[in-house]
C-alpha positions as CSV (number, residue, x, y, z in Angstrom):
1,X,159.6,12.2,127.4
2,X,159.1,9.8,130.2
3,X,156.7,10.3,133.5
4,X,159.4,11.1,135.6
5,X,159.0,14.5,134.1
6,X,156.5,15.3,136.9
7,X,158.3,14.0,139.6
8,X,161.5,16.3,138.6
9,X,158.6,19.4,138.2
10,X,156.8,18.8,141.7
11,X,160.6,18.4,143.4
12,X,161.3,22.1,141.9
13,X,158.0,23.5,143.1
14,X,158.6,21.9,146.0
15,X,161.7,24.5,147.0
16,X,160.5,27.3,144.9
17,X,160.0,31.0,145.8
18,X,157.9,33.1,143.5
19,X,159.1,33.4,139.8
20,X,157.2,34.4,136.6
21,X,159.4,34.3,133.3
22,X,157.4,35.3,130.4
23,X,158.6,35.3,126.9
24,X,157.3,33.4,123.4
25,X,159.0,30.2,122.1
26,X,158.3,30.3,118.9
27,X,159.0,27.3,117.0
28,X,160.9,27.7,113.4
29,X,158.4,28.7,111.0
30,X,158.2,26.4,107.7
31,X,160.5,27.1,105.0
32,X,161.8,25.1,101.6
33,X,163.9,23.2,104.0
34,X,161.1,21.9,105.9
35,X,159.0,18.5,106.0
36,X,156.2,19.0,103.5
37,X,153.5,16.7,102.7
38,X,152.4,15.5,99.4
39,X,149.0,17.2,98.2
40,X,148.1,14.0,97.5
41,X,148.4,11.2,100.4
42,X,147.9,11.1,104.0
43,X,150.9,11.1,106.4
44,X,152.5,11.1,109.9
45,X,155.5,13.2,110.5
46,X,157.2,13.1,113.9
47,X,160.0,15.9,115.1
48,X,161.1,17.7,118.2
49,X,161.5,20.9,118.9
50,X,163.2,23.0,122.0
51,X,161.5,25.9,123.5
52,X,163.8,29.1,124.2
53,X,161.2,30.5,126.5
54,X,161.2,27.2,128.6
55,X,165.0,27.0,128.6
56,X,165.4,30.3,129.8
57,X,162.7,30.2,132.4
58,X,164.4,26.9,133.8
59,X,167.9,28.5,133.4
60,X,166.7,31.5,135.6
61,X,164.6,29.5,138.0
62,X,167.9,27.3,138.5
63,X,170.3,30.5,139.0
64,X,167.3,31.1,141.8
65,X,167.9,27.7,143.6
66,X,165.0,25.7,141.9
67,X,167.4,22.3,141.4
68,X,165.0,20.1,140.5
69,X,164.3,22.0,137.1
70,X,165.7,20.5,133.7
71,X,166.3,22.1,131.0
72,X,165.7,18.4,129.2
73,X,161.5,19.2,129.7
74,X,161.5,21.6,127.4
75,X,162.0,19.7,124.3
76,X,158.2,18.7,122.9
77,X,157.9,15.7,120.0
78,X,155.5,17.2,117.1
79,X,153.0,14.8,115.6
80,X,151.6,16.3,112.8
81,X,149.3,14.4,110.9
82,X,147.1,14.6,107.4
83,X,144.5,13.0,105.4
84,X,144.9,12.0,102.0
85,X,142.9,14.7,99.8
86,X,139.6,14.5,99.5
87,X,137.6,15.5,95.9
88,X,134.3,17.5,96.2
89,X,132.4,17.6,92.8
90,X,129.2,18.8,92.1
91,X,127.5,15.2,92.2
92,X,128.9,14.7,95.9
93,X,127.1,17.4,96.6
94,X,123.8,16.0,96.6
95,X,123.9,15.2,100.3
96,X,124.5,18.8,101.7
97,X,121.6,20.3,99.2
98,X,118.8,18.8,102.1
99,X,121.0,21.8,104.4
100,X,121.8,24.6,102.2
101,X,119.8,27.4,101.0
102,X,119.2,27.2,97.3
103,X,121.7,30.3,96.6
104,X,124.5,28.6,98.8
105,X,124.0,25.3,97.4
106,X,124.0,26.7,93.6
107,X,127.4,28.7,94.3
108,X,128.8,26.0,95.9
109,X,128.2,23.6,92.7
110,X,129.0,26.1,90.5
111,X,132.8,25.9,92.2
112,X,132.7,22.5,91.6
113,X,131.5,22.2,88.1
114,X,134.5,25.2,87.1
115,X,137.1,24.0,89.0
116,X,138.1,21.1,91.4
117,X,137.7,21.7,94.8
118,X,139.8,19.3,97.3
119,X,139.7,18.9,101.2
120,X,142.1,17.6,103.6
121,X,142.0,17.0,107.0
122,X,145.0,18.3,109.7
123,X,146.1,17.9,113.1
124,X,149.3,18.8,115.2
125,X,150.2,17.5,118.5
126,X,152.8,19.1,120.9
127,X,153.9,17.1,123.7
128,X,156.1,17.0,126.7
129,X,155.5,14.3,128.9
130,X,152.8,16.0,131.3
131,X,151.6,18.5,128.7
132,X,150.0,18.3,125.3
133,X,148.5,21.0,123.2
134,X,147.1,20.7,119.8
135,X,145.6,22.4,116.3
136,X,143.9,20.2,114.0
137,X,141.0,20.9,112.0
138,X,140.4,21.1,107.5
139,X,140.9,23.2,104.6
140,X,139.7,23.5,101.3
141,X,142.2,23.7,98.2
142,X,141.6,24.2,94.5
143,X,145.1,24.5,93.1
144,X,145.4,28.6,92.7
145,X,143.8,29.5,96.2
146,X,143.3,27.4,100.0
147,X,140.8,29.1,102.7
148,X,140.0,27.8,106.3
149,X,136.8,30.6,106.8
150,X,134.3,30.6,104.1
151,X,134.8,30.5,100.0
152,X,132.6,29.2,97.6
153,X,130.5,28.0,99.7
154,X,132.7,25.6,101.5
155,X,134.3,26.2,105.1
156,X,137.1,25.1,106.7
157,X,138.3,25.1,110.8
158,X,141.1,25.7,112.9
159,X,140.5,24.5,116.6
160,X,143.1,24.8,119.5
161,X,142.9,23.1,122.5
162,X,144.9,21.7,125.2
163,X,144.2,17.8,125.3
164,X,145.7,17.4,128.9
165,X,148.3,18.6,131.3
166,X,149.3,17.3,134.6
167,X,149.9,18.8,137.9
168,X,151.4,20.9,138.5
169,X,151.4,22.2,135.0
170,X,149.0,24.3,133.9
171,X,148.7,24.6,130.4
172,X,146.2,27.2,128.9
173,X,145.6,28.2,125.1
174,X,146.4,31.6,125.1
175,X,145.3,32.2,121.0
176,X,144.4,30.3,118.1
177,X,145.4,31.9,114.5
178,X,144.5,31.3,110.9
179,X,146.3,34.1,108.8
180,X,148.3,34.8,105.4
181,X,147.1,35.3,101.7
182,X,145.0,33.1,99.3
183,X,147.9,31.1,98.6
184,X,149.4,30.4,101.6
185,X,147.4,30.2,104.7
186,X,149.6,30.4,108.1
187,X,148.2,28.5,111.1
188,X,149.4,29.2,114.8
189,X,148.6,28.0,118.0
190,X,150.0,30.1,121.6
191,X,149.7,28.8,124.7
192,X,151.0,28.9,128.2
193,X,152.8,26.7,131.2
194,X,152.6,27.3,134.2
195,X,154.8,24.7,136.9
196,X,153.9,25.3,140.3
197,X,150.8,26.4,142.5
198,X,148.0,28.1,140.4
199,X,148.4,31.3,143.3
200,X,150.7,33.5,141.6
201,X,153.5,31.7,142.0
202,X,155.9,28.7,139.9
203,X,157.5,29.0,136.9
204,X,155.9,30.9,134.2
205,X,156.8,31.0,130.2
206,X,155.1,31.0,126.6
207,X,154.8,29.1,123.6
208,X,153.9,29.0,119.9
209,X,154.0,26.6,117.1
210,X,153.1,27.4,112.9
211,X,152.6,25.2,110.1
212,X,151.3,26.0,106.5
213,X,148.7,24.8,104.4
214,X,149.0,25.8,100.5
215,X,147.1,25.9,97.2
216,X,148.6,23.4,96.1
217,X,147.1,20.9,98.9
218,X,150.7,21.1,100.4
219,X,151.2,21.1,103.9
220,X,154.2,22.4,105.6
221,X,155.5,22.4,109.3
């Protein structure tokens, strides 16, 4: 998406009245049929994805005489990116013993020496043209379980923010989630738009996107 998505933003604030459209556009959540990759290698996965909360909040500000509103800004491209994996064993693990306690550090090479523990790295870019919102963080793996928060001694992290967003959008993370079972572990991120004067008043909707990280070092999205 081009630039001249602002200029087509400021020309609807620039005859709008006051309109707040709330609703979640949840992106399609992974399933078998989508992009998944290998446990493996690193990759870079581009898609695009339409809001529904965007096009109806355009769609309602336009039956409201907001013309210079496109339906054509609410379709984001999805970067999602990963790290080859990453194996932890218990002789890599002479560097962290200077910064662990002695009963972290000996549960945390006692993982290593049973079973092997793998890391990757994540991150996931929405963008618009004037917006872009992102998760990204790493995850531990060990074939029959994959945690973000603490396990064995190793932690993971799932971080949210909004990397920038031009006036007059106002984009705002609204919630950041890691959730699911041992298998499977679900990550979300929810934020908001806002087009128009930060008073009360523009165009108003909300968003979410998911993708999946597995015990197998899979990552879906």
């Amino acid at each position: 998406m081009k630039l001249r998505t602002k200029s087509r933003l400021l020309a609807g604030i620039i005859t709008t009245g006051t309109l707040i459209i709330g609703g979640i556009g949840l992106a399609a959540p992974a399933d078998a049929a989508s992009p998944t990759t290998p446990a493996t290698a690193g990759q870079t996965f581009h898609s695009t994805v339409t809001s529904s909360a965007c096009v109806q909040a355009v769609e309602a500000a336009q039956k409201q005489g907001q013309a210079g509103l496109s339906v054509a800004e609410c379709t984001s491209i999805i970067t999602t990116q990963s790290s080859a994996a990453t194996v932890v064993t218990a002789s890599s693990l002479a560097q962290a013993r200077t910064t662990m306690s002695a009963s972290d550090y000996a549960s945390l090479a006692a993982a290593a020496a049973t079973s092997t523990v793998h890391s990757r790295s994540y991150s996931q870019k929405i963008n618009d043209g004037p917006d872009e919102v992102q998760q990204l963080g790493h995850f531990y793996y060990n074939g029959s379980r994959v945690w973000i928060s603490t396990y064995a001694g190793y932690t993971g992290s799932h971080v949210c923010i909004v990397d920038f967003s031009i006036v007059p959008i106002t984009t705002t993370v609204t919630n950041c989630v890691d959730s699911g079972s041992p298998t499977n572990r679900t990550l979300q991120i929810y934020w908001n738009v806002t087009v128009g004067p930060i008073e009360h008043l523009g165009v108003n909707w909300n968003e979410a996107y998911t993708m999946h990280v597995l015990a197998s070092g899979a990552i879906n999205y």
